[in-house]
Biopython code that builds the backbone (N, CA, C, O; Angstrom):
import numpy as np
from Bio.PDB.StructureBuilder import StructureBuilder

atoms = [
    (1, "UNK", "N", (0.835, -1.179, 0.000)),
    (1, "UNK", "CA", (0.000, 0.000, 0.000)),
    (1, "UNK", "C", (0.878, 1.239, 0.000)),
    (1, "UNK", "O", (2.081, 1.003, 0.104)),
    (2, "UNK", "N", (0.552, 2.387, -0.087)),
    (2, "UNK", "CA", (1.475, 3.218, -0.238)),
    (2, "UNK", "C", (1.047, 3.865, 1.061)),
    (2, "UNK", "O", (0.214, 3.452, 1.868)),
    (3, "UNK", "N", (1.994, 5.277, 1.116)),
    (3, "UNK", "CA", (1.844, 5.774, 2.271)),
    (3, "UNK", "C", (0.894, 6.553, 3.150)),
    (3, "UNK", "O", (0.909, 6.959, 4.312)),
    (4, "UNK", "N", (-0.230, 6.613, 1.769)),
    (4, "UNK", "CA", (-1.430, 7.567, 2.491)),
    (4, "UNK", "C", (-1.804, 6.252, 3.553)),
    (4, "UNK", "O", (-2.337, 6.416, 4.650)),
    (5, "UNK", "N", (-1.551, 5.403, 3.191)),
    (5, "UNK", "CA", (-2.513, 4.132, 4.305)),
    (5, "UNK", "C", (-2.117, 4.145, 6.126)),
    (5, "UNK", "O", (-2.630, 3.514, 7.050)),
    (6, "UNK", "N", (-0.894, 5.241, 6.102)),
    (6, "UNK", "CA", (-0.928, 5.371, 7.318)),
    (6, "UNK", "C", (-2.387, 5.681, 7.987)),
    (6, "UNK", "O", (-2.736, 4.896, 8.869)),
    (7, "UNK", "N", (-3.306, 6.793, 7.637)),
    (7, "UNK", "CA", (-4.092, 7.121, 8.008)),
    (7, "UNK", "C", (-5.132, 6.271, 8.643)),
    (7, "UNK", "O", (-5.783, 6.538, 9.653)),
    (8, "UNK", "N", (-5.217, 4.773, 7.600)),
    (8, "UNK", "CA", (-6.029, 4.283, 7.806)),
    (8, "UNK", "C", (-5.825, 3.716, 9.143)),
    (8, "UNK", "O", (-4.755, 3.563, 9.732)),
    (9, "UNK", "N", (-7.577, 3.288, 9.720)),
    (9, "UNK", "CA", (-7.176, 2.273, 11.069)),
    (9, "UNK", "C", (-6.504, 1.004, 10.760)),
    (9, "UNK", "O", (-6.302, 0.623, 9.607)),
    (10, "UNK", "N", (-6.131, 0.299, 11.915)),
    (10, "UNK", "CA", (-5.311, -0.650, 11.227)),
    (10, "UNK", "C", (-6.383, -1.764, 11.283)),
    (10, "UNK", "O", (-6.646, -2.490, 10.324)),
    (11, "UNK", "N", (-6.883, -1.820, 12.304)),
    (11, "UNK", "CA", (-8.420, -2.721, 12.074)),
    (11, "UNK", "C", (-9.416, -2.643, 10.469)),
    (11, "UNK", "O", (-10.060, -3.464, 9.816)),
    (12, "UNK", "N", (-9.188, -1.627, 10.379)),
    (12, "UNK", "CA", (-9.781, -1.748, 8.771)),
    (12, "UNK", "C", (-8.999, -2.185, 7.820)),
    (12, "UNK", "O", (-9.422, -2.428, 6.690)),
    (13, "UNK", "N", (-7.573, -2.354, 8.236)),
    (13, "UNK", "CA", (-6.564, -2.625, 7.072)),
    (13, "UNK", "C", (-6.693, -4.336, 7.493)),
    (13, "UNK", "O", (-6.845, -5.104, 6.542)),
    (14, "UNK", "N", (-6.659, -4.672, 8.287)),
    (14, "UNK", "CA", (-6.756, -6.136, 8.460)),
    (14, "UNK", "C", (-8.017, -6.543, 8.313)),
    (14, "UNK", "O", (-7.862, -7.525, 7.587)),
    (15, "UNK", "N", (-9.293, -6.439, 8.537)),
    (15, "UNK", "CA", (-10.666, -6.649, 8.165)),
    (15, "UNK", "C", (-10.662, -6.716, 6.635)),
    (15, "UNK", "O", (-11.062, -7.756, 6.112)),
    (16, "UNK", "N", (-10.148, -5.464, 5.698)),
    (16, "UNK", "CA", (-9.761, -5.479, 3.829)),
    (16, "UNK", "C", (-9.425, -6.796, 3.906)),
    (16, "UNK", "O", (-10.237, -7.663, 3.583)),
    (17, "UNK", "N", (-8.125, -7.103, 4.366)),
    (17, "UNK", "CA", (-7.057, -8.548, 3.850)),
    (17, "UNK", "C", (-8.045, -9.574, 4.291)),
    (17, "UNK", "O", (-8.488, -10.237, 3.352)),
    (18, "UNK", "N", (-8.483, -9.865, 5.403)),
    (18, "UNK", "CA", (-9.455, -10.914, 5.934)),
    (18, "UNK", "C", (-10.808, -10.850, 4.714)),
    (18, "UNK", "O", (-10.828, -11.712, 3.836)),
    (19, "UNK", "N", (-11.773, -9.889, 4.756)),
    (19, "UNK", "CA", (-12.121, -10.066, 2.986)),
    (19, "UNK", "C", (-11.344, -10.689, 1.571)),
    (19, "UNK", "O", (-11.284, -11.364, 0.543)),
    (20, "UNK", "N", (-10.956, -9.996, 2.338)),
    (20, "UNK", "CA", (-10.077, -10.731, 0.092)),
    (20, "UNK", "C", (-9.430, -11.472, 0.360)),
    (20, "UNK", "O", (-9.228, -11.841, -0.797)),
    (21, "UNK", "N", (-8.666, -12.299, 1.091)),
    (21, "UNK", "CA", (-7.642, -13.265, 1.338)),
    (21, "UNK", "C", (-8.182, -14.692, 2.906)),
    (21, "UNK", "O", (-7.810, -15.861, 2.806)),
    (22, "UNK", "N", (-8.876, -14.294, 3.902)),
    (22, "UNK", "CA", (-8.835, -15.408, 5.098)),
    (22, "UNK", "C", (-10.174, -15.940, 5.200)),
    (22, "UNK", "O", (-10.741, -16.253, 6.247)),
    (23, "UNK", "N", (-10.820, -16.047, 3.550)),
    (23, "UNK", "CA", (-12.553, -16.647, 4.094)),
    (23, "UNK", "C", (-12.164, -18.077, 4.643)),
    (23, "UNK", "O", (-12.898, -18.362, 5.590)),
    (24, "UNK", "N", (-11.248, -19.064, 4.354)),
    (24, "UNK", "CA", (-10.859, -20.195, 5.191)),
    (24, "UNK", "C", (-10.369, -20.202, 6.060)),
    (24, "UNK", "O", (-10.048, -21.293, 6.532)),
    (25, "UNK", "N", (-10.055, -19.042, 6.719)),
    (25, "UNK", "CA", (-8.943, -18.743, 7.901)),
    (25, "UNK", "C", (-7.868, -18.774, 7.852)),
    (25, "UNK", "O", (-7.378, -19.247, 6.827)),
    (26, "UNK", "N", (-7.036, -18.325, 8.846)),
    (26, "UNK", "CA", (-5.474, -17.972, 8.522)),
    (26, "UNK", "C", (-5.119, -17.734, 9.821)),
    (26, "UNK", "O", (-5.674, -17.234, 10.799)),
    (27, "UNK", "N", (-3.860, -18.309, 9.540)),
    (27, "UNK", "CA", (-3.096, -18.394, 11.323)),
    (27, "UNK", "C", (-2.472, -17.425, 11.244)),
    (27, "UNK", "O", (-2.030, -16.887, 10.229)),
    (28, "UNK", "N", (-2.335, -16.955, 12.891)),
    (28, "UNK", "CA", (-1.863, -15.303, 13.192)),
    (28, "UNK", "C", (-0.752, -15.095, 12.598)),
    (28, "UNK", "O", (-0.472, -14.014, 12.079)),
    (29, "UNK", "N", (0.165, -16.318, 12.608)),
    (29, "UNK", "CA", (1.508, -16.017, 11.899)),
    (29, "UNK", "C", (2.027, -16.047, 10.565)),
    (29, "UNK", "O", (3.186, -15.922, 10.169)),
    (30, "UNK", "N", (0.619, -16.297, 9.748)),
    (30, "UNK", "CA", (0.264, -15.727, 8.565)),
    (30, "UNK", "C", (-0.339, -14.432, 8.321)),
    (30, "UNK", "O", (-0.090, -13.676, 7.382)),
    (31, "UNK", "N", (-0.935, -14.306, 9.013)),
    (31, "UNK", "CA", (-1.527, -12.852, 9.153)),
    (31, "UNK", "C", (-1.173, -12.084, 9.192)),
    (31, "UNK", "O", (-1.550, -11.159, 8.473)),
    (32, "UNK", "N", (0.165, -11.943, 10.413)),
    (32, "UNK", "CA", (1.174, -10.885, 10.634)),
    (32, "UNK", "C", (1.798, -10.711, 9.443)),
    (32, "UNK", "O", (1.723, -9.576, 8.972)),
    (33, "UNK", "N", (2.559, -11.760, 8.659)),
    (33, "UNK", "CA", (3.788, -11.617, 7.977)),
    (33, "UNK", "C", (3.290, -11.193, 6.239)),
    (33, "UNK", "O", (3.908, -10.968, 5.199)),
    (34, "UNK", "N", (1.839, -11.243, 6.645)),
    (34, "UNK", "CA", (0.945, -10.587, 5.093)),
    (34, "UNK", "C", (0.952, -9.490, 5.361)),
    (34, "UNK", "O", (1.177, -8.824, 4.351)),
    (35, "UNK", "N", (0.811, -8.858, 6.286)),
    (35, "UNK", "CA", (-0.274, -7.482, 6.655)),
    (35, "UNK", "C", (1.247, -6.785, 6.803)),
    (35, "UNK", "O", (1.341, -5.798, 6.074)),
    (36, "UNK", "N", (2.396, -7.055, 7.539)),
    (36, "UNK", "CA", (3.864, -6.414, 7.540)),
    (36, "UNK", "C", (4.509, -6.015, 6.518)),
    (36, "UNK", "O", (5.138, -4.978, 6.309)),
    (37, "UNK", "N", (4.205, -7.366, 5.586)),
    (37, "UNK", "CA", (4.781, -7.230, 4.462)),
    (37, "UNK", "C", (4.125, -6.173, 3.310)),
    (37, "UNK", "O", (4.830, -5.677, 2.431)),
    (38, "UNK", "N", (2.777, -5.919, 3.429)),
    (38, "UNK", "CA", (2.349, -4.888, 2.339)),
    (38, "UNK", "C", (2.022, -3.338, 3.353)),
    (38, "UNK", "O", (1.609, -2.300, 2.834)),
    (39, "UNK", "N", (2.275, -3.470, 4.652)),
    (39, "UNK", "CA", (2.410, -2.603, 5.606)),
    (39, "UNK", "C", (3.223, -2.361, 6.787)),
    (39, "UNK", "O", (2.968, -2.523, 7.980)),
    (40, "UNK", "N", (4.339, -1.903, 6.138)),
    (40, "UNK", "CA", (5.537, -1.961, 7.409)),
    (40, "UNK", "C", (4.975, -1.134, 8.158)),
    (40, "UNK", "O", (4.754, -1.742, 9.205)),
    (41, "UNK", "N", (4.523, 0.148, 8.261)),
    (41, "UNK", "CA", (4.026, 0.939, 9.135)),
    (41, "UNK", "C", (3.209, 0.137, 10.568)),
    (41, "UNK", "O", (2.971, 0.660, 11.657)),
    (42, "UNK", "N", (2.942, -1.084, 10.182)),
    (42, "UNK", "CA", (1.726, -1.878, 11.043)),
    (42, "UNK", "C", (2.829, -2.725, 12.231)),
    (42, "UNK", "O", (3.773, -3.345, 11.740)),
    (43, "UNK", "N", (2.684, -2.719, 13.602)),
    (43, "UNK", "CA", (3.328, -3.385, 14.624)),
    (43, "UNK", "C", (2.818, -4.465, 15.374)),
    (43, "UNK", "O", (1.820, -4.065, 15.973)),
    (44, "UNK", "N", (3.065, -5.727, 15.629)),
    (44, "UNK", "CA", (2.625, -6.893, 16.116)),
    (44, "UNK", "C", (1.253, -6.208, 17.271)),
    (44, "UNK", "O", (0.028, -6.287, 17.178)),
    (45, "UNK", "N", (1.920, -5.718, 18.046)),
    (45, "UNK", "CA", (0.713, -5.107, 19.480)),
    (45, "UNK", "C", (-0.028, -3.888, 18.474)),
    (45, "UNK", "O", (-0.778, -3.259, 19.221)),
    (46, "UNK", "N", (-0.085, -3.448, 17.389)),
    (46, "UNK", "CA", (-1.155, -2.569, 16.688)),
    (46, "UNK", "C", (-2.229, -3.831, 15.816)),
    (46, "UNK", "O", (-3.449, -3.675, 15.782)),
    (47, "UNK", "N", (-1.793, -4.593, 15.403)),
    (47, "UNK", "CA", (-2.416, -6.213, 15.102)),
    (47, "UNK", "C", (-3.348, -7.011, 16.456)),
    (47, "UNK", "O", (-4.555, -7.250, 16.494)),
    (48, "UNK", "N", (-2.142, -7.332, 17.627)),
    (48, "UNK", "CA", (-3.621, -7.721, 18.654)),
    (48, "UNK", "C", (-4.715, -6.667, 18.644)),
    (48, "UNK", "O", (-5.821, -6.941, 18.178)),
    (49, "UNK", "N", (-4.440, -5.478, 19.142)),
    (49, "UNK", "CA", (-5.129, -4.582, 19.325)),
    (49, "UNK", "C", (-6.561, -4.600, 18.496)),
    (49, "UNK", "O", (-7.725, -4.703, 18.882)),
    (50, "UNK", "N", (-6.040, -4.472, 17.358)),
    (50, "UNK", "CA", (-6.905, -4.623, 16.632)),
    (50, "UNK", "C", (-7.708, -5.917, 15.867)),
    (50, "UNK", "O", (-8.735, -5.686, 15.230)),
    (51, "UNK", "N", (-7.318, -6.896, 15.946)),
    (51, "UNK", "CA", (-8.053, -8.494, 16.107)),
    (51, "UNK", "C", (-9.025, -8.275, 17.490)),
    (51, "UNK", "O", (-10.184, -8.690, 17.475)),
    (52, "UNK", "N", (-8.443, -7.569, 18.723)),
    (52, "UNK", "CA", (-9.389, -7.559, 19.584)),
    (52, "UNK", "C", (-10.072, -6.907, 19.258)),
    (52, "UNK", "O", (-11.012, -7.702, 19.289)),
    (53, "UNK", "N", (-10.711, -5.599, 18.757)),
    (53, "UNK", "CA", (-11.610, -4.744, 18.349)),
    (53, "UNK", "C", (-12.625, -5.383, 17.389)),
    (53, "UNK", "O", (-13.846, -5.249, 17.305)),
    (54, "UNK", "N", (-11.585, -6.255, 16.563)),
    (54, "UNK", "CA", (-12.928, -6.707, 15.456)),
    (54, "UNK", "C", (-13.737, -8.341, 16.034)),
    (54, "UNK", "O", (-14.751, -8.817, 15.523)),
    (55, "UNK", "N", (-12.989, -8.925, 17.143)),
    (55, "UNK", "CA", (-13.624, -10.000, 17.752)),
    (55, "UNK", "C", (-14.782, -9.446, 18.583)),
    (55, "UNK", "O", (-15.973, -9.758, 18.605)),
    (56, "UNK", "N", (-14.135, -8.602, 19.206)),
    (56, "UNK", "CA", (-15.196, -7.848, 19.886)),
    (56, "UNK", "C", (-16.529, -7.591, 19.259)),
    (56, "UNK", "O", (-17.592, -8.043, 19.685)),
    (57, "UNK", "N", (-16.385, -6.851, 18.247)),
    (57, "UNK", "CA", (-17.734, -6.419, 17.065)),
    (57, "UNK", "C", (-18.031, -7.303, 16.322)),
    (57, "UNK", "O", (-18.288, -6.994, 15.159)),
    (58, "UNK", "N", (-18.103, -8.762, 16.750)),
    (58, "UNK", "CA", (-18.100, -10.023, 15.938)),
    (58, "UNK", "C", (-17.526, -10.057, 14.077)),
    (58, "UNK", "O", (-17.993, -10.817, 13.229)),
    (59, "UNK", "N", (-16.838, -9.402, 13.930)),
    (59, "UNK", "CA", (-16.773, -9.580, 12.322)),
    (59, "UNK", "C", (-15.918, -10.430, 12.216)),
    (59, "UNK", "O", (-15.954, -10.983, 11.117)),
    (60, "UNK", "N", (-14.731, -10.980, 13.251)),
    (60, "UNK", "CA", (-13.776, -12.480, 13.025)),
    (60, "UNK", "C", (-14.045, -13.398, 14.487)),
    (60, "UNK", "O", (-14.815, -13.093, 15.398)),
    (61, "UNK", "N", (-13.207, -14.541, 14.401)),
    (61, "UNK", "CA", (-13.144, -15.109, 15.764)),
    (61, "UNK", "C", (-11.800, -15.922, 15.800)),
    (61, "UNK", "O", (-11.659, -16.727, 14.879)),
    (62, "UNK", "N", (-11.184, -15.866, 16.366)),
    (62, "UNK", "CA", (-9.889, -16.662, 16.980)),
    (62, "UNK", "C", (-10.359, -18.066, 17.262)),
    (62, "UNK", "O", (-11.519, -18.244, 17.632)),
    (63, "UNK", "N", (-9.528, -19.065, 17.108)),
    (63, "UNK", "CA", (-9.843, -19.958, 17.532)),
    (63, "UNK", "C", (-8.089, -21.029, 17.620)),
    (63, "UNK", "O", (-7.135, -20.971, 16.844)),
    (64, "UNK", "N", (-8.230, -21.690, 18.572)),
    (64, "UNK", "CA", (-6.663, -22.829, 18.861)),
    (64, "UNK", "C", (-6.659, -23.622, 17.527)),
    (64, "UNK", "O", (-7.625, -24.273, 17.131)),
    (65, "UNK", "N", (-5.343, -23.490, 16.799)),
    (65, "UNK", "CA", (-5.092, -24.193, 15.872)),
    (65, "UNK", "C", (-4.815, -25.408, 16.441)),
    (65, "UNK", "O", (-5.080, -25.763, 17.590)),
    (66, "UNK", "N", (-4.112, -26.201, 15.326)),
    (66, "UNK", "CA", (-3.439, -27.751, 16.030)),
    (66, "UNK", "C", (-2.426, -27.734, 16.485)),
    (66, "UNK", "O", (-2.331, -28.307, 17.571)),
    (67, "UNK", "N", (-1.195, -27.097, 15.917)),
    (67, "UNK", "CA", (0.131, -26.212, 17.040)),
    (67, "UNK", "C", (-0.476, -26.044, 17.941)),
    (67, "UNK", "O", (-1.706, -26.029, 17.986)),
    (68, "UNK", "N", (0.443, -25.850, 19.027)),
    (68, "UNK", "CA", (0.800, -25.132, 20.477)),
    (68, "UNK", "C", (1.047, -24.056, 20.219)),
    (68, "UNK", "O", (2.119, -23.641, 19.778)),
    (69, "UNK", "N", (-0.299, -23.206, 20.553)),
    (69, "UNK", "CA", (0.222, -21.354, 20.602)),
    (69, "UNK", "C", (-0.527, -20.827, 19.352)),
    (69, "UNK", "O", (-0.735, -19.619, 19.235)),
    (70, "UNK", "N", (-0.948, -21.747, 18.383)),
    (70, "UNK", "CA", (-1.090, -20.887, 16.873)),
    (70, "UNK", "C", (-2.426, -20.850, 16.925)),
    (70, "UNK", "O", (-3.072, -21.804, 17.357)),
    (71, "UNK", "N", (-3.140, -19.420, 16.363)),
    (71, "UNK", "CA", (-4.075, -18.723, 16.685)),
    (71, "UNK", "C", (-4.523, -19.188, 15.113)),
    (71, "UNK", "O", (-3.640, -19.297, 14.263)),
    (72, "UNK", "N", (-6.331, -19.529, 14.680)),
    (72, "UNK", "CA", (-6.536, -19.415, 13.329)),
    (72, "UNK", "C", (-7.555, -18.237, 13.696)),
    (72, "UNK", "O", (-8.445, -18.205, 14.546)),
    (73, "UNK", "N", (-7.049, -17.108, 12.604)),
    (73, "UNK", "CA", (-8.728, -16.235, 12.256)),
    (73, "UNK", "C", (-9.395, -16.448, 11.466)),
    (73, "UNK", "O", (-9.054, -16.984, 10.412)),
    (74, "UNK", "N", (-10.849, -15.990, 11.834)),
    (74, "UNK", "CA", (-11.766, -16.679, 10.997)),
    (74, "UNK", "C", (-12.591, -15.405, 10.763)),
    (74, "UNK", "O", (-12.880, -14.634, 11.678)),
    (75, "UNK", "N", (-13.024, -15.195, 9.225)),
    (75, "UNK", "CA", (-13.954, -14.284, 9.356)),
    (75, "UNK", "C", (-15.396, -14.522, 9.289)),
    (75, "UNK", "O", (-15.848, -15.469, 8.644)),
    (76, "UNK", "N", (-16.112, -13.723, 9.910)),
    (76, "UNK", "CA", (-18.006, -14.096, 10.046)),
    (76, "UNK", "C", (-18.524, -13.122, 9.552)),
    (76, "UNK", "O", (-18.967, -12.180, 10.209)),
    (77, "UNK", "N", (-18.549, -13.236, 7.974)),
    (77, "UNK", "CA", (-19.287, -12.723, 7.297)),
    (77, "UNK", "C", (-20.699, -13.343, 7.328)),
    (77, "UNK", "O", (-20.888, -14.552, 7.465)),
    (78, "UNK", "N", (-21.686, -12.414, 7.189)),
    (78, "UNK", "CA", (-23.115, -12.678, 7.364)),
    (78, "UNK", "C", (-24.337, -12.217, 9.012)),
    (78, "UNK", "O", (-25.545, -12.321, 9.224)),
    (79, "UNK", "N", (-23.189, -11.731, 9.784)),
    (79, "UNK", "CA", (-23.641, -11.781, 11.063)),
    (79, "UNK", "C", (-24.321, -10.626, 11.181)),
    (79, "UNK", "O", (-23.724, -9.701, 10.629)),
    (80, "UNK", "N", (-25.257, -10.343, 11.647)),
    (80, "UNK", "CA", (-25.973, -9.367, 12.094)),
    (80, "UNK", "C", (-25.333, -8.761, 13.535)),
    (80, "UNK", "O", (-24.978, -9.443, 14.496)),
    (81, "UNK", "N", (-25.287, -7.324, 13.418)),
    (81, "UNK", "CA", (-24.865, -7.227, 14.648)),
    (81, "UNK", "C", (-25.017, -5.461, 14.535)),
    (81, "UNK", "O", (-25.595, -4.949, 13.576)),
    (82, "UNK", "N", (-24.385, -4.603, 15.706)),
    (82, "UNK", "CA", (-25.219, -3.309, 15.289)),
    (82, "UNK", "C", (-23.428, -1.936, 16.239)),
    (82, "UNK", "O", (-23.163, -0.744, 16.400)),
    (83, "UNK", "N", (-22.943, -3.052, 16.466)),
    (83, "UNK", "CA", (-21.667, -2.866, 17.060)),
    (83, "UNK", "C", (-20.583, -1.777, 15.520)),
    (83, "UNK", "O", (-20.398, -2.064, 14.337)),
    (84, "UNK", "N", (-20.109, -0.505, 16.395)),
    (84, "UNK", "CA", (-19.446, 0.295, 15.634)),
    (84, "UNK", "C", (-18.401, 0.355, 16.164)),
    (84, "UNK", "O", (-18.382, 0.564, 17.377)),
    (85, "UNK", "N", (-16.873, 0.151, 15.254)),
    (85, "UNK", "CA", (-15.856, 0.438, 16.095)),
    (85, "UNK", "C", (-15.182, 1.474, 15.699)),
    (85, "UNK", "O", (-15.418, 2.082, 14.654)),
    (86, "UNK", "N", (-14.128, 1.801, 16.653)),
    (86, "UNK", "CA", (-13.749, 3.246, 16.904)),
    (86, "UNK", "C", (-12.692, 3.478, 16.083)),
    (86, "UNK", "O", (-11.883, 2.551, 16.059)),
    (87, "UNK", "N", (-12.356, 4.716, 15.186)),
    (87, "UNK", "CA", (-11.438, 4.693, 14.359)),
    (87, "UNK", "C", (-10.287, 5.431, 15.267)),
    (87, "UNK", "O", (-9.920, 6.480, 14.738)),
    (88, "UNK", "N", (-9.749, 5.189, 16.280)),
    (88, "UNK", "CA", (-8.812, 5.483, 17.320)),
    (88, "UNK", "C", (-7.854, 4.382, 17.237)),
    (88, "UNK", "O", (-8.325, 3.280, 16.955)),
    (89, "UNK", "N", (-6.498, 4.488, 17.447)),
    (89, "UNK", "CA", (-5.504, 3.433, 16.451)),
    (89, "UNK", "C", (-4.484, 3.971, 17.703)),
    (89, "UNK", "O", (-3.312, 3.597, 17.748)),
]
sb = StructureBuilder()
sb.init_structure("model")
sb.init_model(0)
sb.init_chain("A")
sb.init_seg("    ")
for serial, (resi, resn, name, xyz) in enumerate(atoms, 1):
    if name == "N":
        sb.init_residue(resn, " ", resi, " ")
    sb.init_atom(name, np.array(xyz, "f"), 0.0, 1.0, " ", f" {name:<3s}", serial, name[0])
structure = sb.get_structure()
């Protein structure tokens, strides 16, 4: 992305990639090393942060992979829900 994308939240920049790329899910340590790689600006604790914001507002869900430790996200497209999150980063 180029550099105007600083602006963006980073929860919206990972929610984009989870659209177009994790409808089967994707382990965190795929996640990170996608979202770093087309956004260096983006930092591991700006990533939880924001996985927590969008679990929170149901639009993904975490769940224990088969590793020890490895996180899969999942996105839940279709959900009804009425939850707005905060563009504060």
């Amino acid at each position: 992305m180029t550099s105007s994308s600083t602006s963006l939240p980073v929860w919206y920049v990972i929610y984009g990639f989870l659209k177009k790329y994790g409808e089967e899910g994707i382990t965190d340590k795929e996640l990170y090393e996608r979202i770093v790689s087309e956004n260096p600006w983006i930092s591991l604790p700006q990533i939880s942060e924001a996985l927590l914001k969008l679990e929170a507002a149901g639009k993904i869900r975490t769940v224990r992979g088969g590793k020890k430790g490895t996180l899969v996200i999942e996105l839940l497209e279709g959900r009804k829900h009425r939850y707005v999150l905060s563009d504060e980063d």
